[in-house]
N, C-alpha and C positions, 0 to 999 in steps of 0.2 A: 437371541433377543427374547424378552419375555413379553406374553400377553398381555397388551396395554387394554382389555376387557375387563369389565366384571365378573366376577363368578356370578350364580345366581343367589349363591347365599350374601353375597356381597349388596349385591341387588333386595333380597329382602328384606336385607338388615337397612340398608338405606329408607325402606318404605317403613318402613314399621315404624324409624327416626320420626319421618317425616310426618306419617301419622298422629304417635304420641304428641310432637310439637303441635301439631293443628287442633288436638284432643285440649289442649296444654292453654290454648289461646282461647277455643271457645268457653273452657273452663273461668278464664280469668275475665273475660268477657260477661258470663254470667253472673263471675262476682260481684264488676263494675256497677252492672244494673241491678242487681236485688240491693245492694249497698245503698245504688244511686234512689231506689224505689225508697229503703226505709228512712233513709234521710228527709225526702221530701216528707213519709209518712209524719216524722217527730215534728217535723216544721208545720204541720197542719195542725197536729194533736197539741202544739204549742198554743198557736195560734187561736184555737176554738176556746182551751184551755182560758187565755188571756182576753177573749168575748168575752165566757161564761163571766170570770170573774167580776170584770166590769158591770155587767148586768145586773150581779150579785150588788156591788158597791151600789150603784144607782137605785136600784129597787131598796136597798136597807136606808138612804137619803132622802129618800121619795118617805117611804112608813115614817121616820124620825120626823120630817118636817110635818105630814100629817098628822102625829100623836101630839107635835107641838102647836099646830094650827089648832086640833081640837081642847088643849090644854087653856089656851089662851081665850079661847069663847068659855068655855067653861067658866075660868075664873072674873070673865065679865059680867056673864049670869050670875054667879053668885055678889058679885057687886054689887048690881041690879036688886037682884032679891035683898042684900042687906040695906042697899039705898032707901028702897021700897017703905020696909020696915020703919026707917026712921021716919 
């Protein structure tokens, strides 16, 4: 009848499996979360990205409507002053 034991090298070989696997998991483990980290990063750098812009749109709305509020007195003053004249 044969030795239903392990050898020891059978045994080491077992651990070392079982190692790698666990080495194997926390690796993909860490994948998950740097992944998970940079996704949120792009979703932020999006996000800030689609502020500024607006920001940008609003403040160039804001100056246009300004240059044309002042265009508009401008050209009333000169009314005035041609009024004047006559």
């Amino acid at each position: 009848m044969e030795d239903q034991r392990e050898s020891p090298e059978d045994r080491k070989r077992k651990r070392q499996a079982e190692r790698s696997k666990e080495e194997e998991m926390r690796k993909q483990k860490e994948r998950r979360r740097q992944d998970e980290r940079r996704k949120h990063e792009e979703r932020r750098w999006h996000e800030e990205r689609k502020r500024y812009e607006e920001r940008k749109r609003q403040e160039e709305r804001r100056w246009q409507e300004e240059q044309e509020a002042q265009r508009r007195v401008d050209e009333h003053k000169k009314e005035e002053e041609k009024n004047k004249k006559h």
